[in-house]
Legacy VTK file of the C-alpha trace (Angstrom):
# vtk DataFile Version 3.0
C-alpha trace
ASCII
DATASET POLYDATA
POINTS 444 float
0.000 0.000 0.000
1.433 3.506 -1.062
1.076 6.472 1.976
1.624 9.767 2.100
1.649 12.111 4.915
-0.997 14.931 4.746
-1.119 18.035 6.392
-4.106 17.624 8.733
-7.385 19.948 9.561
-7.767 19.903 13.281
-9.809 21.657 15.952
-8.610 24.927 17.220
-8.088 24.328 21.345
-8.426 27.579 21.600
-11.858 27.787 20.080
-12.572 24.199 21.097
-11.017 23.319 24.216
-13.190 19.835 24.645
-13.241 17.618 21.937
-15.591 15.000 23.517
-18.499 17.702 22.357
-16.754 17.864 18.829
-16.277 14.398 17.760
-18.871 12.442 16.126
-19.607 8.143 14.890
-19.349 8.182 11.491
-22.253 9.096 9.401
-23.469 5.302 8.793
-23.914 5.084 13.147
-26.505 8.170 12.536
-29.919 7.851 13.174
-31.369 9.187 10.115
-30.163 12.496 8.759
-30.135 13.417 12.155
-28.399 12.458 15.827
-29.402 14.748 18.660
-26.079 12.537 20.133
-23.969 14.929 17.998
-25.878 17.783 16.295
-27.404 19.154 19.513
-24.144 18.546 21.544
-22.614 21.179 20.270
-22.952 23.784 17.521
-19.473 23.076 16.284
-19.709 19.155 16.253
-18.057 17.725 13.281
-21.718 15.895 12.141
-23.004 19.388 11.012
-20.252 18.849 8.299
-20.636 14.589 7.789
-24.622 14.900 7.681
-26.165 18.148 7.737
-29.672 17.383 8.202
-32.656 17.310 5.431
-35.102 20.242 5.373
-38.601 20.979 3.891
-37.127 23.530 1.956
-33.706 22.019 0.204
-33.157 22.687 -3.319
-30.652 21.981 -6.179
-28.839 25.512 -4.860
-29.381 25.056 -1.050
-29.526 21.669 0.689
-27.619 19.306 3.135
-24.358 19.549 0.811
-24.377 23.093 -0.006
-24.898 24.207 3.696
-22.045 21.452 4.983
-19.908 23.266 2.476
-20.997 26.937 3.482
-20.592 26.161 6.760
-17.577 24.624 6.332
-15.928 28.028 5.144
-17.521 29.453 8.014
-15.887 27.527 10.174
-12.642 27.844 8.226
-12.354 31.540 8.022
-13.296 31.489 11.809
-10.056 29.504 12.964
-12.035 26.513 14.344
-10.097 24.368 12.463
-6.733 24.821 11.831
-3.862 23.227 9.210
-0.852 21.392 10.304
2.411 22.721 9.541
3.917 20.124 7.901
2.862 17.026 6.566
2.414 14.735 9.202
1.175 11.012 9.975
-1.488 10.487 13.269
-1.133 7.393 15.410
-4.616 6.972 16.314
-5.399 4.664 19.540
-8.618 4.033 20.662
-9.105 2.060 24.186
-12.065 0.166 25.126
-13.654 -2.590 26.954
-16.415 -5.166 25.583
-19.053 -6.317 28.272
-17.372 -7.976 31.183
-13.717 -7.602 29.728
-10.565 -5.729 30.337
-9.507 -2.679 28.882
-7.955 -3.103 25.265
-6.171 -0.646 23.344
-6.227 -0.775 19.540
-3.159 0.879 18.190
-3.249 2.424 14.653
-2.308 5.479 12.206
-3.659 7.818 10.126
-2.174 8.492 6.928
-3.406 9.173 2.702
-3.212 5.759 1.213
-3.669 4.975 -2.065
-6.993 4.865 -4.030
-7.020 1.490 -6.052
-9.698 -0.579 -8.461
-10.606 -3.661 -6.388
-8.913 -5.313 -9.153
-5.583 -4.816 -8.405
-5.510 -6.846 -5.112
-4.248 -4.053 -3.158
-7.084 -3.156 -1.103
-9.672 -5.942 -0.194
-13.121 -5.756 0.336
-15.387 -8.306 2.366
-18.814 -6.966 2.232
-20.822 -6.309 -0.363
-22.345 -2.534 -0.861
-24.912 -0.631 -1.282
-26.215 1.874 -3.901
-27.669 5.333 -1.847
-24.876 5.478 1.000
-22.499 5.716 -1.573
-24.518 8.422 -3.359
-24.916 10.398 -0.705
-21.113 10.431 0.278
-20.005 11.394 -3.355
-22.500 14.463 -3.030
-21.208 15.350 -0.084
-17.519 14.670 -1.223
-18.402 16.764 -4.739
-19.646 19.416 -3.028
-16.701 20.171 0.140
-14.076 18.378 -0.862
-13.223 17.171 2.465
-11.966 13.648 3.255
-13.126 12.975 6.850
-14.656 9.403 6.037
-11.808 7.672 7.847
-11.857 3.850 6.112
-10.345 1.334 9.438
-8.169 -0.790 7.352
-6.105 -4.142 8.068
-3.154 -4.909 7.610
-0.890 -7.962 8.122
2.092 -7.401 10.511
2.632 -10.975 12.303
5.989 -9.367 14.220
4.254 -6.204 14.717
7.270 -4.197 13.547
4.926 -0.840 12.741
3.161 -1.351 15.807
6.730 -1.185 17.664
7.163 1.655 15.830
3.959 3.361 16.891
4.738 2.758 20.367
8.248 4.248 19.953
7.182 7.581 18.561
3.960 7.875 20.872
3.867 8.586 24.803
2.025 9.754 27.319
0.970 13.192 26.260
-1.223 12.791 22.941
-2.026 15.977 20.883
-5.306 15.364 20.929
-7.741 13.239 23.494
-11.413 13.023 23.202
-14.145 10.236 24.979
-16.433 8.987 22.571
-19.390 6.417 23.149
-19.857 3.252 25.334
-16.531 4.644 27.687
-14.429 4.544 24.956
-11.570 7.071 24.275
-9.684 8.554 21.211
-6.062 9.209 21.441
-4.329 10.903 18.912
-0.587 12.091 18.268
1.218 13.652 15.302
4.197 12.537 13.728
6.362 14.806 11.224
9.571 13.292 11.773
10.379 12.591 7.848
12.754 9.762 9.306
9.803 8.377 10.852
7.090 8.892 8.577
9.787 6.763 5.995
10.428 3.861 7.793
6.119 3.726 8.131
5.865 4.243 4.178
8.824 1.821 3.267
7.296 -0.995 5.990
3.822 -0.491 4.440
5.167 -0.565 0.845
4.491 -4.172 -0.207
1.317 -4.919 2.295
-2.166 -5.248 0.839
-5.034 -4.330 3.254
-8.518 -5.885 4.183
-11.074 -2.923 4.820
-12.520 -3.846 7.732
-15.606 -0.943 7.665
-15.743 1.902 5.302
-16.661 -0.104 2.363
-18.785 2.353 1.078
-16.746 5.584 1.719
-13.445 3.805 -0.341
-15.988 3.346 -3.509
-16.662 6.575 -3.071
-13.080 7.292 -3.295
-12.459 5.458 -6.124
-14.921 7.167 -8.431
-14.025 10.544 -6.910
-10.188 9.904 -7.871
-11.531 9.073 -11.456
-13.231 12.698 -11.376
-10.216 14.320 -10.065
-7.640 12.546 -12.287
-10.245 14.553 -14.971
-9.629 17.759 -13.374
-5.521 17.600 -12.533
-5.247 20.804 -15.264
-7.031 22.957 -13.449
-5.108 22.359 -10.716
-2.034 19.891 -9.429
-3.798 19.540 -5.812
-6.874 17.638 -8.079
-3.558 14.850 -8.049
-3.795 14.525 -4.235
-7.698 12.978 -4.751
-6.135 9.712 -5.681
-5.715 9.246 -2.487
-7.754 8.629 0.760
-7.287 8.849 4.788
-7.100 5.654 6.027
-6.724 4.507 9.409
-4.207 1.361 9.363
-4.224 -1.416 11.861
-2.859 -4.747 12.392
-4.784 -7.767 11.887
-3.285 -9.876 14.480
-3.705 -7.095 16.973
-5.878 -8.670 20.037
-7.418 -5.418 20.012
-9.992 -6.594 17.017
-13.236 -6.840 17.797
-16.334 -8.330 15.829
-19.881 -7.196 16.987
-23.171 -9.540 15.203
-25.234 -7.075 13.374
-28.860 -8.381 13.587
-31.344 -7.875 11.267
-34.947 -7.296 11.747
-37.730 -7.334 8.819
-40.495 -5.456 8.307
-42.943 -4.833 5.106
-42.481 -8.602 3.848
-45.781 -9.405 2.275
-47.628 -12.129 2.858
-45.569 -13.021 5.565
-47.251 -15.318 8.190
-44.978 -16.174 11.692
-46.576 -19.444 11.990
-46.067 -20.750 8.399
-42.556 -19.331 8.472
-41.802 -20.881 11.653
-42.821 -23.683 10.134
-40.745 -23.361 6.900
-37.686 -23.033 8.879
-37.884 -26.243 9.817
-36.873 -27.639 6.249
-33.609 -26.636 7.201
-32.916 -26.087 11.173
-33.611 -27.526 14.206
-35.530 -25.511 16.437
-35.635 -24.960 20.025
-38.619 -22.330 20.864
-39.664 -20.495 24.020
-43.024 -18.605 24.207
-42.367 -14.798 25.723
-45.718 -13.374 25.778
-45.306 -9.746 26.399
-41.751 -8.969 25.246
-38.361 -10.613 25.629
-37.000 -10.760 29.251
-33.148 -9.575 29.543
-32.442 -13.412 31.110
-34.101 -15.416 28.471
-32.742 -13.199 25.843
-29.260 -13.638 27.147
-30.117 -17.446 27.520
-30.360 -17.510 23.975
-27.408 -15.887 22.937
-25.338 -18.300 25.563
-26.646 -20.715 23.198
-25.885 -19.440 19.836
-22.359 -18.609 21.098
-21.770 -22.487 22.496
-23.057 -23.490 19.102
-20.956 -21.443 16.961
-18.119 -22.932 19.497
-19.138 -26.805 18.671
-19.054 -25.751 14.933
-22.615 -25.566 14.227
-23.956 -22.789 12.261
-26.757 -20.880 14.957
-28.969 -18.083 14.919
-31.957 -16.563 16.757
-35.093 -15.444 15.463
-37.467 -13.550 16.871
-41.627 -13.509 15.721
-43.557 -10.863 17.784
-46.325 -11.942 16.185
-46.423 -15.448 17.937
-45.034 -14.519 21.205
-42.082 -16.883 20.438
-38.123 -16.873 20.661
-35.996 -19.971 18.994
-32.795 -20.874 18.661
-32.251 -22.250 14.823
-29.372 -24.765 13.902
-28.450 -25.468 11.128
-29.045 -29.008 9.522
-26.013 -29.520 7.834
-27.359 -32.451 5.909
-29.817 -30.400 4.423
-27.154 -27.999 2.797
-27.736 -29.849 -0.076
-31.127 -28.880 -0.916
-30.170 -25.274 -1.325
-29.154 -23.581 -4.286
-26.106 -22.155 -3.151
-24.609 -19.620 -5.857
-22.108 -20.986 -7.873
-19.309 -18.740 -7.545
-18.790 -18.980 -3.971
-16.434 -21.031 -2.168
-17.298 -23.700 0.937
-15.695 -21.063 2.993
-18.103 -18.417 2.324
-21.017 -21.362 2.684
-20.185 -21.879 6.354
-20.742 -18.736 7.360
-24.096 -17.674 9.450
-24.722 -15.299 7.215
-24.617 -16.939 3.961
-26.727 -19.694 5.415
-28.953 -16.545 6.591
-28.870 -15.215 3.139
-29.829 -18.035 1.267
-31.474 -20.496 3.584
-34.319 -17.807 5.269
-34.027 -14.529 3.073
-33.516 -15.886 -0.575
-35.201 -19.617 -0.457
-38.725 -19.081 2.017
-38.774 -14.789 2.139
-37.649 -14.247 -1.413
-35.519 -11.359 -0.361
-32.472 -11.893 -3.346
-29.664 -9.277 -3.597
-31.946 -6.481 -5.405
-34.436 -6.593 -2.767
-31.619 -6.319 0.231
-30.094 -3.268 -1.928
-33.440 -1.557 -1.716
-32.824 -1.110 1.586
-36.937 -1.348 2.723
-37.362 -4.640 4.068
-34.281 -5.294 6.867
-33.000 -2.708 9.472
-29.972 -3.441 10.814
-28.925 -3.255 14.800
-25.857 -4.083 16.526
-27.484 -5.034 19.878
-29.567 -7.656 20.335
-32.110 -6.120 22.898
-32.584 -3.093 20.758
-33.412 -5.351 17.945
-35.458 -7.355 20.410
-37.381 -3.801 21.575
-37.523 -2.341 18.464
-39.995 -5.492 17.558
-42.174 -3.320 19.660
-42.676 -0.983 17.283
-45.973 -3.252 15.304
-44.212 -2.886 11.890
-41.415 -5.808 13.222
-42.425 -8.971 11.842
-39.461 -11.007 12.838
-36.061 -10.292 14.409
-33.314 -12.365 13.111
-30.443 -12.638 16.062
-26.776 -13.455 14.566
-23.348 -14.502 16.405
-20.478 -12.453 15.303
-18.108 -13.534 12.405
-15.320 -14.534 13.614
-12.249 -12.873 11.788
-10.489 -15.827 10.533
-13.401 -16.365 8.743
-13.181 -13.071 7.141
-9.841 -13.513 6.587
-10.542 -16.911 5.287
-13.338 -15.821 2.623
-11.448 -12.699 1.702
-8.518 -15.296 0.500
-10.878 -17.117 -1.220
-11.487 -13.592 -3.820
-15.195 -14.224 -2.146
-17.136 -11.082 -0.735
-19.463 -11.377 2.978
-23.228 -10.920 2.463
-24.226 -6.788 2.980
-23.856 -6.037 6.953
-21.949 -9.317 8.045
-19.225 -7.315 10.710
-19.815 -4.644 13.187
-16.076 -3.860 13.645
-16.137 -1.985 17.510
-15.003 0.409 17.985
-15.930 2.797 15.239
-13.242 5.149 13.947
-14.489 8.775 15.330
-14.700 11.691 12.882
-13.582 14.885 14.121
-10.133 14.390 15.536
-8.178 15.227 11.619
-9.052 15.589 8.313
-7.814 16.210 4.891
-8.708 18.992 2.249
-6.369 19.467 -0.882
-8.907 22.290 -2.712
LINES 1 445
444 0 1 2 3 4 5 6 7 8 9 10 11 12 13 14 15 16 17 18 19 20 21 22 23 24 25 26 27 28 29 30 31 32 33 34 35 36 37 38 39 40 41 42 43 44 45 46 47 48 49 50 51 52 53 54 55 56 57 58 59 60 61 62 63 64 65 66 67 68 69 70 71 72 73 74 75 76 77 78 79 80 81 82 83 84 85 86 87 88 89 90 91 92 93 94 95 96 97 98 99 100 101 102 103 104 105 106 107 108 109 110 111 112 113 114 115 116 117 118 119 120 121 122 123 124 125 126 127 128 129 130 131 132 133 134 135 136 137 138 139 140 141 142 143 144 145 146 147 148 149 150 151 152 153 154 155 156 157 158 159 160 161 162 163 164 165 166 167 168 169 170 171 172 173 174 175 176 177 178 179 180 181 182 183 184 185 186 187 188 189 190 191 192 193 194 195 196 197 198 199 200 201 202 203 204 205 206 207 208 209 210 211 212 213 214 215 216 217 218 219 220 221 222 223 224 225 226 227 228 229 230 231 232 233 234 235 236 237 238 239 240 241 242 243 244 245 246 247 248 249 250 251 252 253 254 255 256 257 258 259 260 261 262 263 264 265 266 267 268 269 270 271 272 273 274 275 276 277 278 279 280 281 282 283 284 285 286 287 288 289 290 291 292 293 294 295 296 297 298 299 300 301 302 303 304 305 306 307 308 309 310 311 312 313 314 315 316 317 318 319 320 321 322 323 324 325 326 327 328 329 330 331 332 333 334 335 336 337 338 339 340 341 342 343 344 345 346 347 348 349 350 351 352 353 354 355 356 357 358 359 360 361 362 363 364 365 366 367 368 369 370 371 372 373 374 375 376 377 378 379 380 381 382 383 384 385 386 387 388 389 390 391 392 393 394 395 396 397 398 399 400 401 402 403 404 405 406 407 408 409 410 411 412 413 414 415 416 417 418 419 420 421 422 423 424 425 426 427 428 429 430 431 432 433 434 435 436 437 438 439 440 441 442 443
């Protein structure tokens, strides 16, 4: 992978002396157009910029990109955000805890890396995409210029010989600290040593890199350097839109962590609980516990005990959900009965093992009929990272059925990325997210 060092947009501390109220989840974590999380915390929070809300009003002249970019000069000719010296790279560490567990610390670095077709094998994908996030982003992206998408990258670095490095050039006084959700917190430093900053480019030189979550964002890229590259004799800085900010971290790093993402399903028509209950037995076992009026935390957690001691044995497990019948299952796969599915034809037995795969073409393809054009639509599956807010979201009357998933484990990414395959849409909920806010690049 090639990198370059970029000379970074960051908050003023003198205008903004606390950047917990800056910082913002990228724009996919939003809520809609709109988080009050972010855009009421503060009037300079960097999600004004990312997603400036819809309006009644918005027109071809004035709308969400237009004002992002107005008030992004605003904010510019204000000194709110101010321009690095000299071209620097950002070791980025974020430290967390999952439920229960210690404190980890995932240690990466932001730099520009290269913007590449797919086809050249330089940087991976995983998941599928999706037609209107990537729409929206290359509006956005037309309209400001600004690269603050940060795409969380992987890269493999068994002896950890960058990660030395990071730790070497880092200490105890970051330039930058800010606390983002769930008790996590951002650390960030900057590095314009050109010794440095060469011994990080010549180390990265050769490696490929997995994207771990920003699909999206890097298509975005991609057509945007095409754009650019048509634009370079207007102005050489057009040149610097072939490439993208990145955030680089090791894959071995015991720092990775995999969240499910489940998926609940609304607007399926026809759909009856009872005869779909009933179709799932074709190709699961199923163990089902009646929970009239709502899900109770301990039999919810119950259930995913046993999904996760499944997935342990080697079975293939899932929960599901159906408000409608006042019932909660656990599903397990019949592996015999893989057979009887019409698997497509250009994936490997890798990429059939997974939960999601069976999810996508055991429940959603063969007994909902929801194929890859119907998923891309977007109307029929929301999807939720935790389980009881998929669970109480059923709540709503629209829910017909909540489909609980165990998280992919990554050598099964890694596994199905070697195999040139790509993960159904939504497999990995890569925690923590990358915060937007901290730096950001703008060539024009």
């Amino acid at each position: 992978m090639q990198i370059l060092p970029f000379r970074g947009y960051r908050y003023n501390p003198n205008r903004i002396p606390n950047l917990d109220d800056v910082i913002s989840l990228p724009y996919d974590q939003f809520k809609g157009s709109r988080d009050d999380r972010f855009h009421q915390r503060h009037p300079f929070n960097i999600a004004h910029l990312i997603m400036n809300p819809q309006t009644s009003e918005d027109s071809p002249s004035w709308n969400r990109y237009t004002r992002s970019k107005s008030l992004l000069g605003q904010w510019l000719k204000e000194s709110i955000f101010l321009q690095d010296d000299q071209p620097s790279i950002y070791p980025y560490f974020q430290d967390f805890s999952l439920v229960g567990g210690p404190t980890l610390t995932r240690k990466g670095f932001i730099a520009l890396g290269e913007v590449t077709d797919y086809s050249q094998g330089m940087v991976r994908p995983h998941e599928r995409t999706m037609t209107k996030p990537k729409q929206d982003r290359l509006e956005l992206l037309r309209s400001t210029r600004v690269d603050s998408g940060i795409i969380f990258v992987l890269y493999s670095d068994p002896e950890g010989e960058i990660e030395a490095l990071l730790d070497e050039v880092t200490g105890d006084h970051p330039a930058m600290t800010a606390a983002g959700p769930d008790r996590m917190s951002n650390r960030l430093w900057q590095v314009s040593d050109p010794t440095v900053i060469l011994r990080i480019r010549r180390a990265m030189q050769d490696r490929p890199v997995i994207i771990a979550d920003g699909h999206h964002r890097y298509e975005v890229a991609v057509e945007f350097s095409r754009e650019a590259m048509r634009r370079r004799s207007e102005d050489p800085a057009w040149e610097n839109y072939r490439y993208k900010l990145f955030s680089f971290v090791r894959l071995e790093s015991p720092a990775i962590a995999i969240l499910p993402i489940h998926r609940i399903l609304r607007h399926l028509e026809g759909f009856e609980p009872s005869r779909f209950l009933q179709q799932l037995e074709l190709f699961f076992s199923i163990e089902a516990t009646e929970v009239a009026g709502g899900v109770p935390p301990g039999t919810l957690e119950k259930l995913l005990r046993r999904m996760q001691q499944q997935q342990a044995a080697g079975h293939a497990a899932m929960g599901v959900y159906l408000p409608g019948l006042n019932r909660l299952a656990l599903l397990t796969f019949r592996g015999e009965r893989a057979k009887k599915l019409d698997w497509p034809t250009d994936k490997s037995e890798t990429w059939r093992q997974l939960d999601v795969s069976i999810l996508q073409v055991a429940i959603l393809d063969r007994i909902l009929n929801l194929g890859e054009r119907e998923l891309a639509q977007g109307d029929f599956v929301e999807y939720v990272s935790e389980a009881r807010e998929a669970v109480l979201k059923a709540a709503d009357g629209s829910c017909q059925c909540v489909i609980l998933l165990n998280p992919t484990p990554m050598k099964q990414v890694e596994a199905v990325v070697e195999a040139g395959d790509l993960l159904p849409q939504k497999t990995t909920h890569f925690h923590p997210k990358l915060m937007e806010g901290l730096v950001f690049a703008k060539h024009l």
